[in-house]
N, C-alpha and C positions, 0 to 999 in steps of 0.2 A: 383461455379455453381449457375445460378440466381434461386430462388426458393419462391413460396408462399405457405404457409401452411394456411388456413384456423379452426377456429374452436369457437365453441358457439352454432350449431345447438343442437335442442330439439326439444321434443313434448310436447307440450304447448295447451292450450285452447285457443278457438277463445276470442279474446280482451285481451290475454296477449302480453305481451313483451320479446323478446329476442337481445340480443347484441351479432352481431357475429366480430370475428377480424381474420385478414387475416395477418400474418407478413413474411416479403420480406426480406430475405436473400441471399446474395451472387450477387449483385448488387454494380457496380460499380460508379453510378451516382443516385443521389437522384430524385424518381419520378417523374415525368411529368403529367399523367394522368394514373388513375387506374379507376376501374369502378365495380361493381358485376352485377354476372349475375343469372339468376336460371332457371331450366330445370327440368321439370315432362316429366316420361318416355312418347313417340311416339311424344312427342311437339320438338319443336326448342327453341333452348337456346336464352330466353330474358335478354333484358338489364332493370336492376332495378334501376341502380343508379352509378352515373361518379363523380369523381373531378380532379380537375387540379391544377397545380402547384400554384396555387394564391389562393386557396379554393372556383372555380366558381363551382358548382353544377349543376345536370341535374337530372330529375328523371321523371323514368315511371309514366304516367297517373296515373296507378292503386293503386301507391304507392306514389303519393305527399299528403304533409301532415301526413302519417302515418310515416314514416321511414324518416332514418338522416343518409348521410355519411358524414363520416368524415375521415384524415390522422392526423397521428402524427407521422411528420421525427424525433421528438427525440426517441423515440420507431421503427421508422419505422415498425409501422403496422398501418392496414386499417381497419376500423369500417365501420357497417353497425345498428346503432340502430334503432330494429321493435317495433314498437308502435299499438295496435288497431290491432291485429292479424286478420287475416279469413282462413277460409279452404282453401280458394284457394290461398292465401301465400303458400301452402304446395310444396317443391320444394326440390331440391339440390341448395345450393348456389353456386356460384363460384367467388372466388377473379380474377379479369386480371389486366394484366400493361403491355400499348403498350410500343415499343422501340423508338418511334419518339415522338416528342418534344412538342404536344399537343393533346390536346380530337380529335379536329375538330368539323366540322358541324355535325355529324352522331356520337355520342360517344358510342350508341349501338350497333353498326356494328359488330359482332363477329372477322371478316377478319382484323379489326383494332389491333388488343391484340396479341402480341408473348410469353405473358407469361398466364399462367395459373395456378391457384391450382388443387386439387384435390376435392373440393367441401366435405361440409357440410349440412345434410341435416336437415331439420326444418319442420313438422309437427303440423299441428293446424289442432285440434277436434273441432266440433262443440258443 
């Protein structure tokens, strides 16, 4: 059974660092495109940050330059390194990996992702 577990969230001070990892289990073809997402309660779940089978990147405005995804298929798990924290990083993360065979033009699209974790959440104090 295909499964992402997520973990590395904390509560951290603004201008710290956390590394969250995401590892995919039960998956019968080595990733294509995965992406995180995060979601503060009464908001819609945004997209932070995409890679694709070749290591192309994509990242939220609010988070280029602070943060770094990265894949490693010999571990097959998924990294998200926070750099330069803020309060409003304060979220659930969430690891996805769609079933079709690229990001596409839209890699934030929620409707894109058949897989999901269970999210991690990560908290920054001012």
């Amino acid at each position: 059974q295909a499964q992402l577990v997520e973990s590395g969230g904390d509560s951290v001070q603004a201008g710290g660092s956390l590394r969250l990892s995401c590892v995919r289990s039960g998956f019968a073809y080595r990733s294509y495109c995965m992406a995180w997402f995060r979601q503060t309660p009464g908001k819609e779940r945004e997209g932070v940050a995409a890679i694709n089978i070749i290591g192309t990147t994509t990242y939220a405005d609010s988070v280029k330059g602070r943060f770094a995804i990265s894949n490693s298929n010999a571990k097959n798990t998924l990294y998200l390194q926070m750099t330069s924290l803020k309060p409003e990083d304060t979220a659930m993360y969430f690891c996805a990996e769609t079933a079709r065979t690229y990001c596409g033009p839209r890699p934030f699209m929620t409707d894109n992702y058949n897989y999901w974790g269970q999210g991690t959440q990560v908290t920054v104090s001012s």
